[in-house]
N, C-alpha and C positions, 0 to 999 in steps of 0.2 A: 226399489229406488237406489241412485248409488250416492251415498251421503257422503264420499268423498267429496265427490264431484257438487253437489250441492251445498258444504260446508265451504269447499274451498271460493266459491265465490258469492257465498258470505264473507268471508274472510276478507277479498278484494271490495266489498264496498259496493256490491252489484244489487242495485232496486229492482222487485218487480217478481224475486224466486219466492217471497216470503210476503206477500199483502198486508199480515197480520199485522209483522214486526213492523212495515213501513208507516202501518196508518196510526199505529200506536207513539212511534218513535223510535223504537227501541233496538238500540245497535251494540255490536258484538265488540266487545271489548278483547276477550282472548281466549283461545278454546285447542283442548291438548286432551290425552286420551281420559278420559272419563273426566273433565273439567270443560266448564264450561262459565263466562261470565261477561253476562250482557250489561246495558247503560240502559235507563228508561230517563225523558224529561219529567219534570212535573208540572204540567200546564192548567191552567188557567179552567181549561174545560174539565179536566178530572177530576175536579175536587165536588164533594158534596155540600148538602147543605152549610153544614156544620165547621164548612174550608179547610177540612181535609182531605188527603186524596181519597177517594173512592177505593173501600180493602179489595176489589175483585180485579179492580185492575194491576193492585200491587201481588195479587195471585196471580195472575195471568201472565205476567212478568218471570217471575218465581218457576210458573210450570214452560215457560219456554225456554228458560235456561236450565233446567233439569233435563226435560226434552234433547236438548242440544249435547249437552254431556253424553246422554245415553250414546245419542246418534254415531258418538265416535265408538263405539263398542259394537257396532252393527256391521253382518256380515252384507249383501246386497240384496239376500234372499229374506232379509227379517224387518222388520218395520216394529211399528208401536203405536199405543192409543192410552190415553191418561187410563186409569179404572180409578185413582181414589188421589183425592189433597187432603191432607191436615193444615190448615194453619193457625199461626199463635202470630197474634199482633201484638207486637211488643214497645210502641209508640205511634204516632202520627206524624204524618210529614205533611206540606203544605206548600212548600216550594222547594228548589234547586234539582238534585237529579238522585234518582236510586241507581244502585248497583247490585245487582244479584250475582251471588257465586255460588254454583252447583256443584255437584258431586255425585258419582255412581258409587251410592254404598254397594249393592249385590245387586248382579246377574246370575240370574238363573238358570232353567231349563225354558220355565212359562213366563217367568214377571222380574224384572228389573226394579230397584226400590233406590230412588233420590233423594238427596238435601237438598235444599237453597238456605241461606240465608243473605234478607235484603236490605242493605244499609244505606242511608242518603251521604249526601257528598260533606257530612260535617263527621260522619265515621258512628253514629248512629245507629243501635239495632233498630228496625223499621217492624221485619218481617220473617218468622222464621218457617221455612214449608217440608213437609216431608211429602215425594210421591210414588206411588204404584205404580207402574205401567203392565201393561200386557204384552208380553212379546208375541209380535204375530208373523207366523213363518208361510212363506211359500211356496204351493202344492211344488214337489220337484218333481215329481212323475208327471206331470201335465206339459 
């Protein structure tokens, strides 16, 4: 895949490259070489019982801007796939909007390892994520 090319129109605003991020809500706020830092809403359907947001969706957030951080560190011949989340919930949110800001602590030979941490729009720790990824390379001799 060429995640320039794929980044860059994320970047413009373009629906339709990424399902995930559209059906979720969740838009790119601003992304530079191992940075990455998307916007999530908090709606109405997210929340559980309890009228908090739902934590897997505030992971899923978390692993898509980590994700995206990596993605600038990627050559076109290399891709990725989560292998492990940590998270620590460190409040509830219940309305207005999260922000997640990533970071590529270490690239490796095999695996890539990220931060997030995710704060609502009152400046709030929400959510803080550490994750693995696998780096997966392609046959070059084929």
């Amino acid at each position: 895949m060429n995640y320039d090319i794929y980044l860059e129109k994320l970047k413009n605003g373009q629906k339709g490259i990424n399902p995930f991020l559209d059906f979720l809500g969740i838009t790119l706020d601003e992304i530079k070489d191992g940075f990455a830092r998307f916007r999530m809403p908090v709606r109405p359907e997210y929340l559980q019982g309890a009228k908090a947001m739902q934590g897997g969706l505030i992971v899923a957030l978390a692993d898509e801007a980590i994700a995206h951080a990596m993605m600038t560190k990627l050559s076109p011949e290399e891709g990725l796939t989560t292998i492990e989340l940590k998270s620590n919930f460190l409040a509830g949110v219940s309305d207005g909007e999260l922000i997640a800001t990533a970071t590529v602590f270490k690239k490796g030979q095999s695996l890539v390892i990220g931060d997030c941490l995710v704060i609502d729009n009152k400046d709030k720790n929400i959510c803080r994520v550490s994750a693995t990824f696998l780096l997966l390379k392609k046959n070059q001799g084929n």
